[in-house]
C-alpha positions in Angstrom: 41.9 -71.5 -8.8 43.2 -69.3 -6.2 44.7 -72.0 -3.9 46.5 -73.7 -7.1 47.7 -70.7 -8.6 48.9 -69.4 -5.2 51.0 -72.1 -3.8 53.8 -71.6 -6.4 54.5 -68.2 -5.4 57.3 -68.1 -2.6 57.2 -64.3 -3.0 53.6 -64.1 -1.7 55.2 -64.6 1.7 57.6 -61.0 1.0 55.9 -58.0 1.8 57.8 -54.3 1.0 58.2 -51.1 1.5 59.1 -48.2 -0.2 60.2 -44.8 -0.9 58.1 -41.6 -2.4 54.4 -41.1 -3.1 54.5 -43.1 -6.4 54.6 -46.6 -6.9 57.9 -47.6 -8.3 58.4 -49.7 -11.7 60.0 -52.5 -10.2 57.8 -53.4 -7.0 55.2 -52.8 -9.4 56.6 -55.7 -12.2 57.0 -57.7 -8.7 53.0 -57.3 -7.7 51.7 -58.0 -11.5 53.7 -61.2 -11.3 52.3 -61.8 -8.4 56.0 -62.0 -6.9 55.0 -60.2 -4.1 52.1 -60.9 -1.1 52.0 -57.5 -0.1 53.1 -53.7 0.4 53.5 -51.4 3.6 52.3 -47.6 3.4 54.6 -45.1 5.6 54.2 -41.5 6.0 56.7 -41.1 2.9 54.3 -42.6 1.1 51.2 -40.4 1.8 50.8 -36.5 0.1 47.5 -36.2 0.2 43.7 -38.2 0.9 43.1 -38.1 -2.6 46.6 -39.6 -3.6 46.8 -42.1 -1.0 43.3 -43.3 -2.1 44.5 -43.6 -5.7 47.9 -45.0 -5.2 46.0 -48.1 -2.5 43.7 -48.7 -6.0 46.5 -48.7 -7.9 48.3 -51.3 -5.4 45.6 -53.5 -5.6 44.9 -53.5 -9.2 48.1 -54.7 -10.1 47.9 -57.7 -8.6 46.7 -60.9 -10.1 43.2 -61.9 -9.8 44.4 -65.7 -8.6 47.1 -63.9 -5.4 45.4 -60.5 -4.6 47.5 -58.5 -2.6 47.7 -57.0 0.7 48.1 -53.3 1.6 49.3 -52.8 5.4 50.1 -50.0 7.8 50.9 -49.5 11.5 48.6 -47.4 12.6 48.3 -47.3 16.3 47.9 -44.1 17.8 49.9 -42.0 19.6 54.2 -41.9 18.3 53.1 -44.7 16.1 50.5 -43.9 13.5 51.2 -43.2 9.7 48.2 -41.5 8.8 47.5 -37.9 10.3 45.4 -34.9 9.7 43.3 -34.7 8.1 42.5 -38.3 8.9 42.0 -38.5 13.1 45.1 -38.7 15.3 44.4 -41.3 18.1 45.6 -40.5 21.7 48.4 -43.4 22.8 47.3 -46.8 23.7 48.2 -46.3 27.1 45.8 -43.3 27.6 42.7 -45.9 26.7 44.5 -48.0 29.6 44.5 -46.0 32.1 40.5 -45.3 31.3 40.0 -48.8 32.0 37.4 -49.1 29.5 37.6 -51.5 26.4 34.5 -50.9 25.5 36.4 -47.3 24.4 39.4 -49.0 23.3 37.1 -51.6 20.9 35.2 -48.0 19.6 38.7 -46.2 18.8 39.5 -49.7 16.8 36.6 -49.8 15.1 36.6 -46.0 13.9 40.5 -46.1 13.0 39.4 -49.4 11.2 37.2 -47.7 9.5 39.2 -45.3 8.6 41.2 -47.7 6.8 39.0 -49.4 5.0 37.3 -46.8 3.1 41.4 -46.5 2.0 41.1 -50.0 1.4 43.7 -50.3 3.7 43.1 -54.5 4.5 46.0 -55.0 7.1 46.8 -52.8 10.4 50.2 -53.7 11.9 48.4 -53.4 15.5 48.1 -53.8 18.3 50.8 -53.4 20.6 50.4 -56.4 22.5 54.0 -55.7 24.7 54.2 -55.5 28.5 55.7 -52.3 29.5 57.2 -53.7 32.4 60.7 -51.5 31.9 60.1 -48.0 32.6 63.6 -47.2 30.8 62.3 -49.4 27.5 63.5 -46.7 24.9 60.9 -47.9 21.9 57.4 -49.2 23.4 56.6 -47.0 26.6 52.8 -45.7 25.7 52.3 -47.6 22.7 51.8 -50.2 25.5 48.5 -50.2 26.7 49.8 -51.3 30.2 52.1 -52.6 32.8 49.5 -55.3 34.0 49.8 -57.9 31.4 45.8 -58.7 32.0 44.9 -55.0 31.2 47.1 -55.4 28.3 45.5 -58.9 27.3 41.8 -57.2 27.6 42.4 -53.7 25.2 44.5 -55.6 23.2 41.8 -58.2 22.5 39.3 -55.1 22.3 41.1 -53.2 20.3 41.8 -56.6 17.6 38.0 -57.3 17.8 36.9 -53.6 16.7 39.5 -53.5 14.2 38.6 -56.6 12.5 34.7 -56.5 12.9 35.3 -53.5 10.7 36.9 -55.6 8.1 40.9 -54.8 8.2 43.4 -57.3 9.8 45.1 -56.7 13.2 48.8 -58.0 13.3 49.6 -58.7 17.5 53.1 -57.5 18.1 55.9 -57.7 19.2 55.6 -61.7 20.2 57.4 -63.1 22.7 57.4 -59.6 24.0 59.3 -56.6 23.5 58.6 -54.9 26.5 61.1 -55.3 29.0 63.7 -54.7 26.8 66.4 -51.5 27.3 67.9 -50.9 23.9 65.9 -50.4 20.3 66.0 -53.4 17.8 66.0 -50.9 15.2 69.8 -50.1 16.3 70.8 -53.4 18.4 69.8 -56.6 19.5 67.8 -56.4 22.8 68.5 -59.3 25.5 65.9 -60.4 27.5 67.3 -62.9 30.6 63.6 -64.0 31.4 62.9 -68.1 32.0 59.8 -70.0 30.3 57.8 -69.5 33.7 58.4 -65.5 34.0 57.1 -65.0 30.4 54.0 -67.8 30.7 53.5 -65.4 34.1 53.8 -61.3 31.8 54.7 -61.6 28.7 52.5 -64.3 27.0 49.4 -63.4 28.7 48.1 -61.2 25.9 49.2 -63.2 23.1 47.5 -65.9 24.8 44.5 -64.2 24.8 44.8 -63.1 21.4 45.4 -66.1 19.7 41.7 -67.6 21.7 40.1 -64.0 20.4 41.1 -65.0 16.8 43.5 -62.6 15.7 44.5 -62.5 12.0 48.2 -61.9 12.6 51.1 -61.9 14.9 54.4 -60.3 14.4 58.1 -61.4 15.9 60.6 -59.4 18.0 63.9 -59.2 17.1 65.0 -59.8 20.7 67.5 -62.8 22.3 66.1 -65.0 24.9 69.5 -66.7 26.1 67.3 -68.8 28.4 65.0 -70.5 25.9 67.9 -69.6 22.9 71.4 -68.7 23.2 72.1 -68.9 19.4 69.1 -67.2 17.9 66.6 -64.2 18.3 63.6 -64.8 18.3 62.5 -64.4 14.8 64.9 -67.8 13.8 64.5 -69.2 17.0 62.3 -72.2 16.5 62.4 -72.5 20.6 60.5 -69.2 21.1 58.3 -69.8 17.8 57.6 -72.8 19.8 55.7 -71.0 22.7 53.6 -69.5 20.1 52.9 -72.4 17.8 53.1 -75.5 20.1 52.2 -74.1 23.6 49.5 -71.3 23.4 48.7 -73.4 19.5 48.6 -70.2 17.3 47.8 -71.7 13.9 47.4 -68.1 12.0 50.1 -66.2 9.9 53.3 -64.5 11.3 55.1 -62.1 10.1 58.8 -60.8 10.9 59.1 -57.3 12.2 61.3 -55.7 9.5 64.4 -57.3 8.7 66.1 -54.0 8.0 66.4 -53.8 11.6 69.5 -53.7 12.6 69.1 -56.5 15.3 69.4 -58.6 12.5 70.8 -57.1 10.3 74.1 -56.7 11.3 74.1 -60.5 12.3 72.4 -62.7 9.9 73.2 -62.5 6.0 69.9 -62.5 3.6 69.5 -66.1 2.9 70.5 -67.1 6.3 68.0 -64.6 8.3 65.0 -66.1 5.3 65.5 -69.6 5.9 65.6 -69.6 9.4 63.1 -67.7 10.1 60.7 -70.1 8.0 62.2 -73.0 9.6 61.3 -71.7 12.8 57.8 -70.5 12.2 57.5 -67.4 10.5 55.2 -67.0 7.5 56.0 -64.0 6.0 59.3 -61.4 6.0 58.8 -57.7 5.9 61.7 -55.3 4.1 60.2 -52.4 4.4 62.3 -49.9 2.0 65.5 -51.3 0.6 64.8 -52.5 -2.8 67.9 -54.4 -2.8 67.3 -55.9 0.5 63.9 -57.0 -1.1 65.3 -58.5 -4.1 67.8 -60.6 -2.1 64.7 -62.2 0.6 62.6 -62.6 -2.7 65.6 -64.9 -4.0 66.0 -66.6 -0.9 62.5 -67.5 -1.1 62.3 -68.6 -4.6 65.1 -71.0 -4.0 64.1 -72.1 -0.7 62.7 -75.8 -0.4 59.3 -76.7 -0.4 59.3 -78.2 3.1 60.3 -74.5 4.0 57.6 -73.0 2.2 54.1 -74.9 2.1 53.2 -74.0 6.1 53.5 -70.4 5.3 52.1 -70.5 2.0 49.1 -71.6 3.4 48.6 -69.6 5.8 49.4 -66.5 4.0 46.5 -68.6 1.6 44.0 -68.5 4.1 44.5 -65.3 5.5 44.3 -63.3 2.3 40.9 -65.6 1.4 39.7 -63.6 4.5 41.1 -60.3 4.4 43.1 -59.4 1.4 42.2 -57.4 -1.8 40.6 -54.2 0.0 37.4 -55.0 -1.4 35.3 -52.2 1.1 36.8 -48.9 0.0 32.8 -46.9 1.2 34.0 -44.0 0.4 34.5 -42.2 3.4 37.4 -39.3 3.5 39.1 -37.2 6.3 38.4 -35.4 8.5 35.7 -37.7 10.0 33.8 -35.6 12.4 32.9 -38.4 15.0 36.4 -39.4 15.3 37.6 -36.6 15.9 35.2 -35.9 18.6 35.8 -39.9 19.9 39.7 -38.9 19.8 38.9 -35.8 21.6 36.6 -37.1 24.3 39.4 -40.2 25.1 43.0 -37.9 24.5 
């Protein structure tokens, strides 16, 4: 039943954002008709333990029975990490680098997994699986956890495996890499002159690992590769996709980072940025706030062919057989005294 009513929903590969700590009438319309595949929680979104908790139930019992839906965050530690007190702040990934230890970095995973999971929290946008090979890189720096792409590749591996042995997704970004970049893809469009054998050599080595560890997810860059691409970024580019589909053989879902951004934003019209980023290999678009922006990928979708479509949709089908509908929620609430002391002892 789930598979059959599933496929015909080309909105189960849209997931949104949005504004305030109450869930809007619209998006919420879009979940019951199961129009939408998920939602992503920001700080603007969070008042309170209590509320968050309620609003995540709420989130998950709009949605049909036959599509449930999925509730994501990006919480990694350090600049990048939505929930704070009284739920534990985590040190930046680079801090559990330098220790050396993933043994540590699989333990912060699994206690920040936790954490979301008694939220019923089912998908973390993390880890950082980037390079930081550019000291001047103005957006990844020590959410990196290295500038050794086999250090990365080993905590990034940890950190996937602790998350999802605690039952919450881990979503690898920012694929091909995103770390020896020098402008912000939330502003412009980074440009990245590597050639196929310098990123085999940096920046695929973690994804490579990842994809053998068994990750649930994988997110795009909105970065040009003029080398492998001089037309396309590498979110449309079916030439990068390429290195993650056909060469390392990653068969699992794929999100776009958020097409807000204004790498392609500012480039690519709606329609045009939703069609080619299925046709190159992306499952699943993220918009995380603009309702209109939404509405416009969810039409794209709904008119797009079905040869665009079915990959994605079963994907996204398989992954939220594993992982979606928050079905944990123990019970736990902030502060959680062992993290804190875990956080502490690693900061």
């Amino acid at each position: 039943m789930f598979a059959v009513a599933f496929r015909w929903q080309p909105g189960q590969l849209l997931f949104a954002g949005f504004a305030g700590t109450a869930l809007p009438d619209d998006l919420a319309a879009l979940i019951r008709a199961g129009r939408v595949g998920g939602v992503v929680l920001f700080a603007r979104n969070v008042a309170s333990p209590a509320q968050l908790r309620a609003l995540v139930a709420e989130l998950h019992d709009r949605a049909p029975a036959s599509a449930p839906l999925s509730v994501a965050i990006d919480q990694e530690g350090g600049r990048v990490q939505r929930l704070r007190a009284p739920w534990t702040e985590w040190p930046p990934m680079r801090r559990l680098g330098e220790r050396g230890s993933p043994a540590d970095t699989e333990a912060v995973a699994r206690a920040l997994g936790r954490e979301l999971a008694d939220l019923r929290v089912d998908l973390d946008f993390a880890p950082v699986a980037d390079v930081d090979t550019n000291p001047a890189n103005p957006v990844i720096g020590d959410r990196s956890f290295s500038r050794d792409p086999e250090e990365v590749a080993r905590h990034a591996v940890a950190f996937t495996l602790g998350l999802q042995r605690e039952g919450v997704a881990a979503c690898a970004k920012h694929f091909p890499g995103h770390g020896d970049t020098s402008v912000d893809s939330h502003l412009e469009l980074p440009r990245i002159e590597h050639d196929r054998e310098r990123l085999a050599r940096v920046e695929l080595v973690p994804f490579r690992a990842l994809a053998a560890a068994r990750v649930a997810s994988m997110m795009t860059a909105h970065v040009s590769l003029p080398r492998l691409d001089p037309a396309f970024p590498a979110t449309l580019s079916p030439a990068v996709l390429a290195l993650l589909r056909e060469e390392i053989g990653y068969d699992g879902l794929v999100f776009s980072d958020d097409l807000e951004m204004r790498a392609i934003a500012d480039r690519f019209a709606p329609d045009a940025v939703t069609r080619g980023a299925l046709a190159a290999g992306v499952d699943a678009l993220l918009v995380c706030s603009r309702a209109d922006l939404r509405d416009q990928v969810l039409a794209a979708l709904e008119s797009a062919p079905d040869r665009l479509l079915e990959a994605g949709l079963g994907r996204m089908a398989a992954f939220k057989r594993d992982h979606a509908g928050g079905a944990r929620g123990a019970g736990g609430s902030p502060p959680y005294a062992a993290h804190q002391e875990l956080a502490t002892r690693l900061a």
